[in-house]
PyMOL Python script that loads the backbone (N, CA, C, O; Angstrom):
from pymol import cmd

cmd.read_pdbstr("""\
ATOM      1  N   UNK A   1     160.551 199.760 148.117  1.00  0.00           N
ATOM      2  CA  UNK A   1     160.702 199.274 149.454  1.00  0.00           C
ATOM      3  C   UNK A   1     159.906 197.990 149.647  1.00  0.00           C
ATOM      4  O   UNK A   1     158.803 197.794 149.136  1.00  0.00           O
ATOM      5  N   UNK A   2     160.618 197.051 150.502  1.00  0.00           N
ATOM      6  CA  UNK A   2     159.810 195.964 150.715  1.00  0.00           C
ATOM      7  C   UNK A   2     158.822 195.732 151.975  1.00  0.00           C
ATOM      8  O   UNK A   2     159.292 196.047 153.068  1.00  0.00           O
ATOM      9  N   UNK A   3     157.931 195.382 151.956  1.00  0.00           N
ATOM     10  CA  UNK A   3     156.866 194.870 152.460  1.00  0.00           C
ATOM     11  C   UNK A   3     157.225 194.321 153.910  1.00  0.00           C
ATOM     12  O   UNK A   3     158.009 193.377 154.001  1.00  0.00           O
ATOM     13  N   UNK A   4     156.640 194.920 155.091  1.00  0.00           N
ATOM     14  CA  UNK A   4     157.053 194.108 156.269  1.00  0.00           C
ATOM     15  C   UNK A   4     155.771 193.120 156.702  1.00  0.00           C
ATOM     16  O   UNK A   4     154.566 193.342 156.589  1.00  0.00           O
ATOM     17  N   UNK A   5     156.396 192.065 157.185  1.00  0.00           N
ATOM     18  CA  UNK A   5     155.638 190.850 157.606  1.00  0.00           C
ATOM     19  C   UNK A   5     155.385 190.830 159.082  1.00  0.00           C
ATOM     20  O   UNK A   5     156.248 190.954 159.952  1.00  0.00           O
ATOM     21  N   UNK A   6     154.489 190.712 159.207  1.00  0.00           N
ATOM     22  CA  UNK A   6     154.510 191.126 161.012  1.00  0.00           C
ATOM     23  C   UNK A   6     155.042 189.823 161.709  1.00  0.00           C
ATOM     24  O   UNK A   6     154.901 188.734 161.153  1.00  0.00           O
ATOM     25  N   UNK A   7     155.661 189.947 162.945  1.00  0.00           N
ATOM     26  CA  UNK A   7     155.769 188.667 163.662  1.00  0.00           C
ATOM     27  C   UNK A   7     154.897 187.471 164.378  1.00  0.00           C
ATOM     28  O   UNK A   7     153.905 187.700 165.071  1.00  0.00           O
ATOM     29  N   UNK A   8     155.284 186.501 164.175  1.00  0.00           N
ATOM     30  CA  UNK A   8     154.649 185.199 164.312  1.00  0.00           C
ATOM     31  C   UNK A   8     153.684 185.814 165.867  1.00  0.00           C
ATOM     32  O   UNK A   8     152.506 185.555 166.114  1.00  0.00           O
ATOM     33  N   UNK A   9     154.455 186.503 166.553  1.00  0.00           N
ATOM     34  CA  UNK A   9     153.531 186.958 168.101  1.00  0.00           C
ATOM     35  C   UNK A   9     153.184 187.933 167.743  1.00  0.00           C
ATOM     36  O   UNK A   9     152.146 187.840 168.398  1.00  0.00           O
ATOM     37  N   UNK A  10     153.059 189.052 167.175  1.00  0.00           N
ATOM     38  CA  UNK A  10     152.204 190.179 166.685  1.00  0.00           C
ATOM     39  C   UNK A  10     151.321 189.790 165.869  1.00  0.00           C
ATOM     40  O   UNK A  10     150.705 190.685 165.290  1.00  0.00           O
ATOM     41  N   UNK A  11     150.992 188.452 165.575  1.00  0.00           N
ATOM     42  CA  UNK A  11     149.686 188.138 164.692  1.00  0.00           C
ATOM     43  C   UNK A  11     149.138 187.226 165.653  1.00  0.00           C
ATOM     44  O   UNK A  11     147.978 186.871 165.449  1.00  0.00           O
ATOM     45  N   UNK A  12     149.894 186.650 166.932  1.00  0.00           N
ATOM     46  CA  UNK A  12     148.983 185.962 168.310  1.00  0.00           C
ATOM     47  C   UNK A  12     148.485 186.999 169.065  1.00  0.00           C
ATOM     48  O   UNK A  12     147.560 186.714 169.825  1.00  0.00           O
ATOM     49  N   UNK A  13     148.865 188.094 169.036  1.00  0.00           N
ATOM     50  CA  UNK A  13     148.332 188.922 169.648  1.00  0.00           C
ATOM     51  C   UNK A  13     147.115 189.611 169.231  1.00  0.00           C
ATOM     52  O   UNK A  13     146.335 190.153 170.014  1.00  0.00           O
ATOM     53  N   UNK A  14     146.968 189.561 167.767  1.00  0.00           N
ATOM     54  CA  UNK A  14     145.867 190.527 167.219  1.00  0.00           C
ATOM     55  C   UNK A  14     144.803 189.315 166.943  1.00  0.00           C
ATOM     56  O   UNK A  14     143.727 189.559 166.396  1.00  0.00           O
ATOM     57  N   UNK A  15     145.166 188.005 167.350  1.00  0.00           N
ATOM     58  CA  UNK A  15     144.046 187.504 166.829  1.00  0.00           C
ATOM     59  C   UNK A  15     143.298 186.819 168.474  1.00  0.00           C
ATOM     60  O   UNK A  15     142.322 186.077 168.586  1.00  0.00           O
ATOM     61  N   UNK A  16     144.030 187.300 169.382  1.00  0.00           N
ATOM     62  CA  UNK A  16     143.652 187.202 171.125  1.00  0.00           C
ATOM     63  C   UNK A  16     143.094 188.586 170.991  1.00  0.00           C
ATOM     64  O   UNK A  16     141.977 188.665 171.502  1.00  0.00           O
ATOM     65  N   UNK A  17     143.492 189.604 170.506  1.00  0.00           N
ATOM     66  CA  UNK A  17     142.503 190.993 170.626  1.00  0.00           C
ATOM     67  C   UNK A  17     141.398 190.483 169.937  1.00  0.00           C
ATOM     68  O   UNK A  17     140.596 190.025 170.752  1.00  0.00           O
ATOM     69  N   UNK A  18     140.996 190.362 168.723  1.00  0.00           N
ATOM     70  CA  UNK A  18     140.137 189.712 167.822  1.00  0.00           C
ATOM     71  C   UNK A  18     138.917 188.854 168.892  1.00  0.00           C
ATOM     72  O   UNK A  18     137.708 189.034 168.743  1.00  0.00           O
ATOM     73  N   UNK A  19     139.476 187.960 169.912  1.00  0.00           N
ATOM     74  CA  UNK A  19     138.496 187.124 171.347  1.00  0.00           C
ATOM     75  C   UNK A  19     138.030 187.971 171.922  1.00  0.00           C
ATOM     76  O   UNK A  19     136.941 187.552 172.314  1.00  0.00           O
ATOM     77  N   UNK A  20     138.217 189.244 172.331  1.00  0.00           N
ATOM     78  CA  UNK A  20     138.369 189.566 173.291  1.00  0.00           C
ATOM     79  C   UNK A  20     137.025 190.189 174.165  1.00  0.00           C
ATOM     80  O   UNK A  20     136.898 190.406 175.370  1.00  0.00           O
ATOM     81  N   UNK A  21     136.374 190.318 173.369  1.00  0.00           N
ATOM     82  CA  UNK A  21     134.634 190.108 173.469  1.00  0.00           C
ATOM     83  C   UNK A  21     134.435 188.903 174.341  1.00  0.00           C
ATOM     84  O   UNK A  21     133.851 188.770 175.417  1.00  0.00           O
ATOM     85  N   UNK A  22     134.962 188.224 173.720  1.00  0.00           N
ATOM     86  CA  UNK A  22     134.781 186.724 173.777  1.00  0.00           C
ATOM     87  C   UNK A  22     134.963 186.704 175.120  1.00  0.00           C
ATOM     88  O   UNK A  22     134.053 186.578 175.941  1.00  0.00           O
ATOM     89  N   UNK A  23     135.922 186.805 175.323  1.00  0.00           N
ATOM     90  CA  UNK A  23     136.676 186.185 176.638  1.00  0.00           C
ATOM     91  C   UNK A  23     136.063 186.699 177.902  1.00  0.00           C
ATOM     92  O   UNK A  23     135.817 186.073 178.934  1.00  0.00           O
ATOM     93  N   UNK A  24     135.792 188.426 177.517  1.00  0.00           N
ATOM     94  CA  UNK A  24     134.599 189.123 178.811  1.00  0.00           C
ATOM     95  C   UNK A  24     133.475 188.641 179.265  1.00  0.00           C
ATOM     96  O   UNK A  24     132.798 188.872 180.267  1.00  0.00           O
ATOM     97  N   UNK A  25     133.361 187.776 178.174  1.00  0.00           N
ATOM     98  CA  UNK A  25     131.350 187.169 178.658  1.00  0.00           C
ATOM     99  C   UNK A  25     132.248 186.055 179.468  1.00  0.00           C
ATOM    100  O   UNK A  25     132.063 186.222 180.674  1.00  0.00           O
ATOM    101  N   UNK A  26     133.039 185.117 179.244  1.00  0.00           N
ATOM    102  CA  UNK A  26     133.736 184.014 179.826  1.00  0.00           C
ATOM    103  C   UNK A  26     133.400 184.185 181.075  1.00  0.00           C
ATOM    104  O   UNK A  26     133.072 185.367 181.179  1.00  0.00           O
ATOM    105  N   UNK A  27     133.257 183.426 182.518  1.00  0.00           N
ATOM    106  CA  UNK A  27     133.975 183.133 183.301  1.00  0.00           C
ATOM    107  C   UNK A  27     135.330 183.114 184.312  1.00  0.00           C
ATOM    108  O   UNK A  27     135.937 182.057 184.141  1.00  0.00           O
ATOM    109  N   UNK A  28     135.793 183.738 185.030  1.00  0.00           N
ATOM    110  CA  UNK A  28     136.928 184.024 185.214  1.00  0.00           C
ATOM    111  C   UNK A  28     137.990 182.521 185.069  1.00  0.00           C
ATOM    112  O   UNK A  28     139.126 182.775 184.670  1.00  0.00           O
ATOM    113  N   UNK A  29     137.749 181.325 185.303  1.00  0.00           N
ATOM    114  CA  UNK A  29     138.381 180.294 185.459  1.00  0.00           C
ATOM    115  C   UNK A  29     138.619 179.950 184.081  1.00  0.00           C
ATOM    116  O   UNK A  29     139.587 179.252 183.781  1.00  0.00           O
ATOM    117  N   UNK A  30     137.476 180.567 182.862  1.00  0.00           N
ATOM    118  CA  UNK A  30     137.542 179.968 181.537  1.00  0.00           C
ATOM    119  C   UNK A  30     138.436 181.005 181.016  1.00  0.00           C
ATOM    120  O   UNK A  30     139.468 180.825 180.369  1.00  0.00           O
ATOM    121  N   UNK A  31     137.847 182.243 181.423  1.00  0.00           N
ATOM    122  CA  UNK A  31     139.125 183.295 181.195  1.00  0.00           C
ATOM    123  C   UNK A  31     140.642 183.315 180.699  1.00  0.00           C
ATOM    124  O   UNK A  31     141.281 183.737 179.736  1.00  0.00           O
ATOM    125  N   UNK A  32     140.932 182.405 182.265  1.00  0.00           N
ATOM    126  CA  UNK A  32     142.711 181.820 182.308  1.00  0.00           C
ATOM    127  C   UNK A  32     142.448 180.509 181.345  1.00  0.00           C
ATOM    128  O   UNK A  32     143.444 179.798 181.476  1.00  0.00           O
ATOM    129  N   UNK A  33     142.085 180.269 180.989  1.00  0.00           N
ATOM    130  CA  UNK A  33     142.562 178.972 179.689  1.00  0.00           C
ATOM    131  C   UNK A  33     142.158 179.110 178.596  1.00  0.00           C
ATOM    132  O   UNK A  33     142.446 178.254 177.759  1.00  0.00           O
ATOM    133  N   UNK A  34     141.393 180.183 178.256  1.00  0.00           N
ATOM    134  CA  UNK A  34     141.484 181.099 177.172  1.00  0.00           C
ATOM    135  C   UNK A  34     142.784 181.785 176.464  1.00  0.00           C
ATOM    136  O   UNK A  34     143.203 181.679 175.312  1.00  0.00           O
ATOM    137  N   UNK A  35     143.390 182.723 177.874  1.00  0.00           N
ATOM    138  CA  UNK A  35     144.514 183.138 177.932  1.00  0.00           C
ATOM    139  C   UNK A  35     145.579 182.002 177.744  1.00  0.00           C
ATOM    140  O   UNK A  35     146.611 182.421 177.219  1.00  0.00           O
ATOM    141  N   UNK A  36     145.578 180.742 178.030  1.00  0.00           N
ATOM    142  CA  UNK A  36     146.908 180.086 178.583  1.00  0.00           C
ATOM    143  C   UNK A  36     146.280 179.450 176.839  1.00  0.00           C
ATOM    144  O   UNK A  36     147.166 178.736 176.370  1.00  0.00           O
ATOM    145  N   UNK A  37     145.564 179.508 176.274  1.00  0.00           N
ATOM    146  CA  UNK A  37     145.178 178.894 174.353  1.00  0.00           C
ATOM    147  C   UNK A  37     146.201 180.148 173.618  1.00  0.00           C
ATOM    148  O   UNK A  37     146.656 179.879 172.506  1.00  0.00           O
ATOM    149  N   UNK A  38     146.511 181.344 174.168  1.00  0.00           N
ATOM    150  CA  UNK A  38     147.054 181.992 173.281  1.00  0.00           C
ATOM    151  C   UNK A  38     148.610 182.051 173.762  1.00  0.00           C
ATOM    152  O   UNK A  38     149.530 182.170 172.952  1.00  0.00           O
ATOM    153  N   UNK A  39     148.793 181.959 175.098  1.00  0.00           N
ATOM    154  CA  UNK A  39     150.015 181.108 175.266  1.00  0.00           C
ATOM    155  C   UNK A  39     150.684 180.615 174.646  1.00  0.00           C
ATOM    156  O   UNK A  39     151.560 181.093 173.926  1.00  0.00           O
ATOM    157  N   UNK A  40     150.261 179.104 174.890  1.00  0.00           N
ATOM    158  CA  UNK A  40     150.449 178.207 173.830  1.00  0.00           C
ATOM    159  C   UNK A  40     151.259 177.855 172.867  1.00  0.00           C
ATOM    160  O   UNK A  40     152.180 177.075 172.625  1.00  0.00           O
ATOM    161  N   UNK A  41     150.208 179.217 172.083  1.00  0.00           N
ATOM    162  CA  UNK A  41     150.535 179.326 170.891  1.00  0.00           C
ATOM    163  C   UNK A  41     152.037 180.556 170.823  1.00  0.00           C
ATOM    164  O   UNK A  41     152.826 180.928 169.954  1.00  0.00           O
ATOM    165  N   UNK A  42     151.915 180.704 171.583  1.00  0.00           N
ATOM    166  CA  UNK A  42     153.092 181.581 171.469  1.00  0.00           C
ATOM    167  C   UNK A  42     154.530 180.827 172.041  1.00  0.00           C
ATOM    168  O   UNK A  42     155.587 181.451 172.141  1.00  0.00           O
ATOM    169  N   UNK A  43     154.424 179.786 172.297  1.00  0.00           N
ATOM    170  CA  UNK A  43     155.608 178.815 172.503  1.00  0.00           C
ATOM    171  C   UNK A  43     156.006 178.355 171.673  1.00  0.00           C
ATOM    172  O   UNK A  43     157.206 178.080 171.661  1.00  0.00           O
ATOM    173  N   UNK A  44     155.223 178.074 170.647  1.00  0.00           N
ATOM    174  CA  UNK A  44     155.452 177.770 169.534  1.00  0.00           C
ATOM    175  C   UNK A  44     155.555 178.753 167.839  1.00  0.00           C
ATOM    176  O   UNK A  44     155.134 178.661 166.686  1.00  0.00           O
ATOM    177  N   UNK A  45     156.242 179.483 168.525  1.00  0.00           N
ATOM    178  CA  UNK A  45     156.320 180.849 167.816  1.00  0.00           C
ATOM    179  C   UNK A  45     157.176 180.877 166.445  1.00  0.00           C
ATOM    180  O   UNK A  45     157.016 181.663 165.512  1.00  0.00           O
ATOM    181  N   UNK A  46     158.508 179.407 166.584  1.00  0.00           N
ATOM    182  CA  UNK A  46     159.291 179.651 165.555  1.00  0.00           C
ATOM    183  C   UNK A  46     158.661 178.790 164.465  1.00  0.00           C
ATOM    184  O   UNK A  46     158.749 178.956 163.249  1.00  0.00           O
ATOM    185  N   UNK A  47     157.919 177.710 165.221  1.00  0.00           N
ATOM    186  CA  UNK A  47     157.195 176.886 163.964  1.00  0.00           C
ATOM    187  C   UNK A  47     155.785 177.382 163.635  1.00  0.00           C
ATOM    188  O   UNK A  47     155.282 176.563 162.866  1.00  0.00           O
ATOM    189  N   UNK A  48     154.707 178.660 163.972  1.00  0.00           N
ATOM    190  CA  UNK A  48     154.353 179.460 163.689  1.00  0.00           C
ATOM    191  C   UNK A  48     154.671 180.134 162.256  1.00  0.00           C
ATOM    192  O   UNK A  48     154.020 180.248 161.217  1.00  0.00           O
ATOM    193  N   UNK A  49     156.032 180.549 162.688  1.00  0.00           N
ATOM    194  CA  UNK A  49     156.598 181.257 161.770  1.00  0.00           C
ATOM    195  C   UNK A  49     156.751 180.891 160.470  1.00  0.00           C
ATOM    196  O   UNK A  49     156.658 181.731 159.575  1.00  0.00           O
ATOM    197  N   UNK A  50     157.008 179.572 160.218  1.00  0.00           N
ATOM    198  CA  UNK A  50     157.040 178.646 158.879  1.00  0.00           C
ATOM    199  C   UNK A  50     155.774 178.197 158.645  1.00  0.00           C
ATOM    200  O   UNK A  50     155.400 177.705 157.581  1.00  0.00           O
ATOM    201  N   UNK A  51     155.181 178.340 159.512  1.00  0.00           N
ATOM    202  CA  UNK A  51     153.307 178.361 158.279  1.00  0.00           C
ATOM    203  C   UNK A  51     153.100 179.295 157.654  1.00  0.00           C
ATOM    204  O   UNK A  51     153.141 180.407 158.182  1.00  0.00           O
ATOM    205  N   UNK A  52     152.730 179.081 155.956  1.00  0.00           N
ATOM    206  CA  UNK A  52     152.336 180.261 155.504  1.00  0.00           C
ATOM    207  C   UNK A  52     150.423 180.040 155.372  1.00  0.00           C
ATOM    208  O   UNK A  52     149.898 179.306 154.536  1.00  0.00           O
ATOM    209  N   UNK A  53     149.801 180.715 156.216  1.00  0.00           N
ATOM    210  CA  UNK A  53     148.454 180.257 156.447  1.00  0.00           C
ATOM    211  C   UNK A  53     147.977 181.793 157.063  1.00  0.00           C
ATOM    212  O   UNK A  53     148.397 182.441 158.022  1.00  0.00           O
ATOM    213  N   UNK A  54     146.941 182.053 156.089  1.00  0.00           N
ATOM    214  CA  UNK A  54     146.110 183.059 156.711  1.00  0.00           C
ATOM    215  C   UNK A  54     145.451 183.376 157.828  1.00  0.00           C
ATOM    216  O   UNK A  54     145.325 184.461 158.395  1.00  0.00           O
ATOM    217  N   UNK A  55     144.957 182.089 158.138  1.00  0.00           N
ATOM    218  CA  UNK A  55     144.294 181.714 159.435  1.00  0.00           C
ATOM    219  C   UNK A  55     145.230 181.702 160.653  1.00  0.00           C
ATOM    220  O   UNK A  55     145.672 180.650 161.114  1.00  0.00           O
ATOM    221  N   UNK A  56     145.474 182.742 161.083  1.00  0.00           N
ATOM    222  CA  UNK A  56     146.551 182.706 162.624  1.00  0.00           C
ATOM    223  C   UNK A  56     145.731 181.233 163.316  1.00  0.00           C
ATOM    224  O   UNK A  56     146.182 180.129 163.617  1.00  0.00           O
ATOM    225  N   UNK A  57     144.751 181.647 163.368  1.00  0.00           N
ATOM    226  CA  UNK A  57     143.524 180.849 164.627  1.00  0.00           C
ATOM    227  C   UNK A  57     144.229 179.282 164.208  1.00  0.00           C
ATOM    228  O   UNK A  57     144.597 178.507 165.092  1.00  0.00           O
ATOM    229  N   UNK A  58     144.313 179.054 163.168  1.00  0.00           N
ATOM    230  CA  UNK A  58     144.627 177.515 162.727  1.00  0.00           C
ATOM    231  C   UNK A  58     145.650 177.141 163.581  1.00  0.00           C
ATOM    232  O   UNK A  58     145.357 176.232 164.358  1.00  0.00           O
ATOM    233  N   UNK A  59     147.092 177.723 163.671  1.00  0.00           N
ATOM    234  CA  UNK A  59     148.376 177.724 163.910  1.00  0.00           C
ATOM    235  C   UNK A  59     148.104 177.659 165.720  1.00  0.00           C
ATOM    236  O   UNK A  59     148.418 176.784 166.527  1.00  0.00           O
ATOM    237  N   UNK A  60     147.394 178.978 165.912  1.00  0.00           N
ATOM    238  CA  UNK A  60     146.905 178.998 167.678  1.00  0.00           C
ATOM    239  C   UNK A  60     146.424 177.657 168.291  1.00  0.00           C
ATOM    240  O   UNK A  60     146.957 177.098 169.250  1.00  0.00           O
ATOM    241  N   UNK A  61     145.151 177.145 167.480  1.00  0.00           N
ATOM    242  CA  UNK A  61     144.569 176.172 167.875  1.00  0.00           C
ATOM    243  C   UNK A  61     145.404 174.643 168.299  1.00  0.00           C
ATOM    244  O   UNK A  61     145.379 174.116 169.412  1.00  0.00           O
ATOM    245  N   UNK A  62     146.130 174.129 167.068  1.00  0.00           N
ATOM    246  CA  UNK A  62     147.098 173.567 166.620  1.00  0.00           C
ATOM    247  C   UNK A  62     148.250 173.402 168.002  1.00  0.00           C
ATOM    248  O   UNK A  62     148.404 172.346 168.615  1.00  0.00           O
ATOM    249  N   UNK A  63     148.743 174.269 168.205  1.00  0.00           N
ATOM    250  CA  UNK A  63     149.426 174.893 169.353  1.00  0.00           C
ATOM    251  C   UNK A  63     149.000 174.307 170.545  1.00  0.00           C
ATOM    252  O   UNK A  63     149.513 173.534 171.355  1.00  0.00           O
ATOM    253  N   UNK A  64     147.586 175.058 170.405  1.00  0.00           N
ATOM    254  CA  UNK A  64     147.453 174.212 171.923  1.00  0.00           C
ATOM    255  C   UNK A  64     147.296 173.018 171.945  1.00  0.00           C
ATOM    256  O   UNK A  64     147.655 172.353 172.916  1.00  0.00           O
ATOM    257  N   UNK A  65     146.610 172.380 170.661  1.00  0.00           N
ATOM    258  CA  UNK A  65     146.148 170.949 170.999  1.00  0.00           C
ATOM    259  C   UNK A  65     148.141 170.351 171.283  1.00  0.00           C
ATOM    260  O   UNK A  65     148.283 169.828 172.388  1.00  0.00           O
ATOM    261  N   UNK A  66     148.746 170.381 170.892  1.00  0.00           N
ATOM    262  CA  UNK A  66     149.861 170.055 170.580  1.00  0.00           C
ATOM    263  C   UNK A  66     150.447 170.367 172.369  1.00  0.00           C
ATOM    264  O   UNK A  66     150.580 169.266 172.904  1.00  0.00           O
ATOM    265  N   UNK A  67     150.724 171.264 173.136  1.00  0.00           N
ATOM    266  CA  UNK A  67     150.753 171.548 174.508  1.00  0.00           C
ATOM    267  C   UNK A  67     149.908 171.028 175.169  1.00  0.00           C
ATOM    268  O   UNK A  67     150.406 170.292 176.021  1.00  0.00           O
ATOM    269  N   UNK A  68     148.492 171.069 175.186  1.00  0.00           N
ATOM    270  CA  UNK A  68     147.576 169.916 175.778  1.00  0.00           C
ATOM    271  C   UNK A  68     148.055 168.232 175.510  1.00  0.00           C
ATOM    272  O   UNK A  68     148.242 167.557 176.522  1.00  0.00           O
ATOM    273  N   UNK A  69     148.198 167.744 174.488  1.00  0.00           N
ATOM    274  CA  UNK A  69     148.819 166.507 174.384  1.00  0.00           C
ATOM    275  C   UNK A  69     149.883 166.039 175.067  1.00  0.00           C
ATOM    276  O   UNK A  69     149.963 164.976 175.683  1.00  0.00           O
ATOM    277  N   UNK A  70     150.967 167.160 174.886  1.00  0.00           N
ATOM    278  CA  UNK A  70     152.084 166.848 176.117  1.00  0.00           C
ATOM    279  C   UNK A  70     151.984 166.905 177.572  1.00  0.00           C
ATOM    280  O   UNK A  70     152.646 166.324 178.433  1.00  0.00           O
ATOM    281  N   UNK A  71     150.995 167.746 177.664  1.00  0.00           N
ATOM    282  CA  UNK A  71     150.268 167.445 179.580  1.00  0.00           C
ATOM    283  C   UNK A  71     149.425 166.529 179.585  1.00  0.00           C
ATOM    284  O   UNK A  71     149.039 166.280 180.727  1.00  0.00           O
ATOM    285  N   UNK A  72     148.784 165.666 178.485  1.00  0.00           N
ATOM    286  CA  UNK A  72     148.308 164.714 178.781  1.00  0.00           C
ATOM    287  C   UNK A  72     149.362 163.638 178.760  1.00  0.00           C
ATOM    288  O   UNK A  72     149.058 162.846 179.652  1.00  0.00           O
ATOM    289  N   UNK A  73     150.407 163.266 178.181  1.00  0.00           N
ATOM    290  CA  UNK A  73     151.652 162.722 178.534  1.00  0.00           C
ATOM    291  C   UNK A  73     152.715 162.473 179.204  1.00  0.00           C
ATOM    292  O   UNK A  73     153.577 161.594 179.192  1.00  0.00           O
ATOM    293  N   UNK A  74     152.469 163.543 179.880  1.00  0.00           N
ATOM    294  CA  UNK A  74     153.021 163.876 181.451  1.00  0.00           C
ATOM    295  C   UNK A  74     152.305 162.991 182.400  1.00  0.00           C
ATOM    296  O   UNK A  74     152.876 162.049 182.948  1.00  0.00           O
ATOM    297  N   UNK A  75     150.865 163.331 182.630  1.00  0.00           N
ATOM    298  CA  UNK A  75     150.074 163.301 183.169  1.00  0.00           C
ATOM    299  C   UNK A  75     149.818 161.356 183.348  1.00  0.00           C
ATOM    300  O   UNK A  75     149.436 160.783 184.368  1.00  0.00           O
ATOM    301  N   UNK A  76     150.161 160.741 182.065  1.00  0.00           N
ATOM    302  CA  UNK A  76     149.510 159.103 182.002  1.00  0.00           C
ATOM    303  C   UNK A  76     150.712 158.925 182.465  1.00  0.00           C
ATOM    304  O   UNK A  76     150.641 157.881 183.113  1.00  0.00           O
ATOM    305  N   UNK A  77     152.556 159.622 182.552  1.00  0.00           N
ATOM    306  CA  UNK A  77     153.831 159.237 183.034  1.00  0.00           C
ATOM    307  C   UNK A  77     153.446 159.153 184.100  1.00  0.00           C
ATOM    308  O   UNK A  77     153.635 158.040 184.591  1.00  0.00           O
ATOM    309  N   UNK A  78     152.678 160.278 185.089  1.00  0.00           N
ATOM    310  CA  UNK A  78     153.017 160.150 186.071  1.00  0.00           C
ATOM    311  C   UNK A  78     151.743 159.467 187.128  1.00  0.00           C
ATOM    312  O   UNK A  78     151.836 159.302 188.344  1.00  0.00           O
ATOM    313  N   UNK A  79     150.559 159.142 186.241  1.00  0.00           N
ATOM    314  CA  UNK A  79     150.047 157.938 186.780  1.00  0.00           C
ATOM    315  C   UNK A  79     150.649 156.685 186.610  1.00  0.00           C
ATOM    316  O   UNK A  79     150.503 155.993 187.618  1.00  0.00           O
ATOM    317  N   UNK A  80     151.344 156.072 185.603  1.00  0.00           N
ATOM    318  CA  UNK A  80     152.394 154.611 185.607  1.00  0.00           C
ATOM    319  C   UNK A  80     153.278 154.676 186.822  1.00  0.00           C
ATOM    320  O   UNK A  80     153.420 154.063 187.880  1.00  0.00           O
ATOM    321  N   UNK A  81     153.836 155.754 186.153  1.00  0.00           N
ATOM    322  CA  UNK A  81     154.712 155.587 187.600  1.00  0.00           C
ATOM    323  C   UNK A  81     154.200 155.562 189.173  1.00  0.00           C
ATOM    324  O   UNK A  81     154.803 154.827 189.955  1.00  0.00           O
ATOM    325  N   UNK A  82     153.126 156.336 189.624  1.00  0.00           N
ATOM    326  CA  UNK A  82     152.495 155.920 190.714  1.00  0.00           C
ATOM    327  C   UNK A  82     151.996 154.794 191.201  1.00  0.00           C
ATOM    328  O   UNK A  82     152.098 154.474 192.386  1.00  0.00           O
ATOM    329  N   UNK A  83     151.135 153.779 189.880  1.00  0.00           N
ATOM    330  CA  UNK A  83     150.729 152.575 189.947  1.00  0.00           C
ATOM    331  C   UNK A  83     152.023 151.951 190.163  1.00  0.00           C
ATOM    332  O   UNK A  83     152.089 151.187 191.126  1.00  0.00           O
ATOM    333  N   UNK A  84     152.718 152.065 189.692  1.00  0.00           N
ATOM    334  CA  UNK A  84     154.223 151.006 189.945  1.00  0.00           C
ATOM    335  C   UNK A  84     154.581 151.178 191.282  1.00  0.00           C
ATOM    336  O   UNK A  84     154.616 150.112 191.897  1.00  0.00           O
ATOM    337  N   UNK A  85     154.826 152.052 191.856  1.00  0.00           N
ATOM    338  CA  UNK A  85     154.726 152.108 193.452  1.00  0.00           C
ATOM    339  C   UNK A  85     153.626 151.815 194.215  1.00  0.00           C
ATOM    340  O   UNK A  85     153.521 151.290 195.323  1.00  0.00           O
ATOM    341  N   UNK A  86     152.922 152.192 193.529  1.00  0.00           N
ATOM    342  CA  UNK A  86     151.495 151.225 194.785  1.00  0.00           C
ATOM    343  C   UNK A  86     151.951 149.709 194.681  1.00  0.00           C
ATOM    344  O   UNK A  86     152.034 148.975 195.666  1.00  0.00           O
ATOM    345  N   UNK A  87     152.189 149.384 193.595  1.00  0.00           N
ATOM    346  CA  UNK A  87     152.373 147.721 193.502  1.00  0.00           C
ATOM    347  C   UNK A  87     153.559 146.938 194.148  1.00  0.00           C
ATOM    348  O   UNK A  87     153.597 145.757 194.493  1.00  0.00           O
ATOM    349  N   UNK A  88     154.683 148.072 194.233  1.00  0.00           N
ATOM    350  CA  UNK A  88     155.312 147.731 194.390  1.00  0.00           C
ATOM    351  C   UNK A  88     155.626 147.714 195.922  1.00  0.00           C
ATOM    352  O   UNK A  88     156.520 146.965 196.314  1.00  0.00           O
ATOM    353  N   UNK A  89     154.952 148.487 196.798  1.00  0.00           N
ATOM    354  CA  UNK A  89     154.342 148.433 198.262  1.00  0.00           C
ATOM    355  C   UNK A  89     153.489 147.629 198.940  1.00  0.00           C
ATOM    356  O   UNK A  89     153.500 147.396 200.149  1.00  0.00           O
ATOM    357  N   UNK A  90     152.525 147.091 197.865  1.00  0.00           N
ATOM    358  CA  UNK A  90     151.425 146.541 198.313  1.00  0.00           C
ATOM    359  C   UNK A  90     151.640 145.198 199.122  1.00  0.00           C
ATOM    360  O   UNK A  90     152.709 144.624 198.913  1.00  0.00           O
ATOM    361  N   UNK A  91     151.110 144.853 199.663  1.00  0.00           N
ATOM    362  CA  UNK A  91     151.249 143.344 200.278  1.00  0.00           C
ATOM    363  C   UNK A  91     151.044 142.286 199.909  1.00  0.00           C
ATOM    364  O   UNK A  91     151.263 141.322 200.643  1.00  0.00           O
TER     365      UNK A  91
END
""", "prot")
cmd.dss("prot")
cmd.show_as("cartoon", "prot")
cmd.util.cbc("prot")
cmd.orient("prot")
């Protein structure tokens, strides 16, 4: 019989149980972005899946920086675009 591989989110999950110490001493505000780091990583579940890497935490981390980058990209869109309307109001 062959060998089962657990899923890309059944190994985000055991390695958010693995925090979970962690996360109790936290803060309630640090809490939720603790939680929203394992998120994340779970959005990115199918390219997860094609790492072969022991380290879940690598793939998690990775994840978020990768989701943080795109809200920071959002974020400089939608300051340009605001500056362009101030300017474009201004007197």
């Amino acid at each position: 019989m062959g060998r089962t591989v657990r899923t890309f989110r059944n190994a985000v999950d055991s390695e958010q149980a693995r925090w979970h110490d962690f996360r109790r001493t936290l803060r309630p505000a640090h809490r939720d972005r603790l939680d929203r780091i394992f998120d994340y990583a779970r959005k990115c579940a199918d390219a997860g899946t094609m790492i072969a890497s022991a380290r879940i935490s690598e793939v998690v981390f990775i994840s978020t920086m990768m989701e943080m980058l795109s809200e920071i990209d959002s974020l400089k869109q939608t300051v340009s675009d605001l500056k362009s309307q101030t300017e474009e109001t201004a007197p």
